[in-house]
C-alpha positions as CSV (number, residue, x, y, z in Angstrom):
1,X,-207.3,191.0,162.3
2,X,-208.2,191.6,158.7
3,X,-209.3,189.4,155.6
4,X,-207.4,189.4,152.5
5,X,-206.9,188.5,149.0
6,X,-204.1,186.6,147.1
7,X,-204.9,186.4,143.5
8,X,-203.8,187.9,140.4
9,X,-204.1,191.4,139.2
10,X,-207.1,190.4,136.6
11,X,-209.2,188.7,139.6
12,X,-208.2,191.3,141.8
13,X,-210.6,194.5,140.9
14,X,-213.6,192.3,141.9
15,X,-212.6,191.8,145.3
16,X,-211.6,195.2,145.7
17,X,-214.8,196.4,145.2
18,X,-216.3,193.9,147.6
19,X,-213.9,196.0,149.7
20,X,-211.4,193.5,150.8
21,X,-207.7,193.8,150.9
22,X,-205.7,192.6,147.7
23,X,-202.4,191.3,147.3
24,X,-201.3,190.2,144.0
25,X,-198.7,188.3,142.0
26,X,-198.1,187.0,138.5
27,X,-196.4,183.8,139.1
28,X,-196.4,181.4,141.3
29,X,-192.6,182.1,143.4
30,X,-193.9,185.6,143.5
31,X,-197.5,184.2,145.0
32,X,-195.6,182.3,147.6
33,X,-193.2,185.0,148.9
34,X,-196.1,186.9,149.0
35,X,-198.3,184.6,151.2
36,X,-195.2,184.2,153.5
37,X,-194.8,188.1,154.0
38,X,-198.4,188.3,154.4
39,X,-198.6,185.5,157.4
40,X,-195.5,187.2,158.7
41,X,-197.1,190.2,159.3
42,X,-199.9,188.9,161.6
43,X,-202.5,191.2,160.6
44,X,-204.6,188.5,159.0
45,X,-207.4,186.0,160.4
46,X,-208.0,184.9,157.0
47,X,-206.1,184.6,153.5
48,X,-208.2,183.4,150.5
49,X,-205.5,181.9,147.4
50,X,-206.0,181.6,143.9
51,X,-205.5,178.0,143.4
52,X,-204.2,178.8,140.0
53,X,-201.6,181.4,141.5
54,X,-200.8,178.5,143.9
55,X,-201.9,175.5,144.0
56,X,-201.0,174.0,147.0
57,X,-200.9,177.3,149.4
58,X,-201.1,175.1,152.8
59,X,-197.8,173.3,151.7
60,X,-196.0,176.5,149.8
61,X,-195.6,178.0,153.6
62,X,-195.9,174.8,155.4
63,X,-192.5,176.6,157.5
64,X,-193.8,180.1,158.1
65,X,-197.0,178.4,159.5
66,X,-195.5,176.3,161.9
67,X,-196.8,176.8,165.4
68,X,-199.3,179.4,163.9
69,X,-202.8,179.0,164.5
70,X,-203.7,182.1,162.3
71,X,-204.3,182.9,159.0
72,X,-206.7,180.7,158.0
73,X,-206.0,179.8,154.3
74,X,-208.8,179.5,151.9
75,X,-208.0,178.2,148.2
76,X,-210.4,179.4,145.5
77,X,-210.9,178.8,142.3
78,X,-210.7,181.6,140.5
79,X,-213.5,182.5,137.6
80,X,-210.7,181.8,134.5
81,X,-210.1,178.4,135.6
82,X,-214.2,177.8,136.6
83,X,-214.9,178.3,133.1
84,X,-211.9,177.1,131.4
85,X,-211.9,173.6,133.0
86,X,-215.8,173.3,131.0
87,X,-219.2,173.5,131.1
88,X,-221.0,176.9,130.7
89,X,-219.1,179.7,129.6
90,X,-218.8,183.2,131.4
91,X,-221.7,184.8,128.8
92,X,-224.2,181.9,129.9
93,X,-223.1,182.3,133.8
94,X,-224.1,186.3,133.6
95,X,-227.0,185.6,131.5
96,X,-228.2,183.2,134.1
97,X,-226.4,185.6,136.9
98,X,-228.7,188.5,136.1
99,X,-231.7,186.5,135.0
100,X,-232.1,184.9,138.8
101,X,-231.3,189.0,140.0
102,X,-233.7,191.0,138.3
103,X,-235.9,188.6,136.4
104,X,-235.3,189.3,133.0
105,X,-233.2,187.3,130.4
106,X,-230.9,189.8,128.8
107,X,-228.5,189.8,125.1
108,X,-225.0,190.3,126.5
């Protein structure tokens, strides 16, 4: 059983180089076809969602998963709509990111 991704193509490159499987979409009918194929398959323990792919993944396949114990589905919110709903922007975040990594308070 495998992990995987559903996010969009954007979001996508950063979990690939965590080395995780990615599935993506650009809407959300596309997002929940996709999560349906993907549970269908049975290959997955666990399925993280974009929330801003699909908002409601739990209730887009609330069909497919009946009687299924597995995948596991994980909504997160992805780093566009973090920093778009407020607060610090995505310079400030690296800037504090890399500060707390090596130490040192770079310009970005």
């Amino acid at each position: 059983m495998k992990i995987a991704v559903l996010t969009d193509s954007e979001t996508a490159t950063g979990f690939r180089l965590g080395g995780l499987e990615v599935h993506t979409a650009q809407s959300e009918d596309e997002a929940r076809e996709r999560l349906a194929e993907m549970i269908e398959t049975d290959d997955f323990a666990l399925i993280a969602v974009d929330e801003g792919l699909l908002p409601e993944p739990h209730e887009a396949v609330e069909r497919v998963m009946r009687g299924r114990d597995l995948p596991v589905l994980l909504p997160f919110t992805s780093l566009a709509q973090a920093f778009a709903a407020g607060g610090e922007d995505a310079t400030d975040y690296m800037r504090r990111l890399v500060k707390s990594t090596i130490g040192y308070d770079i310009k970005l």
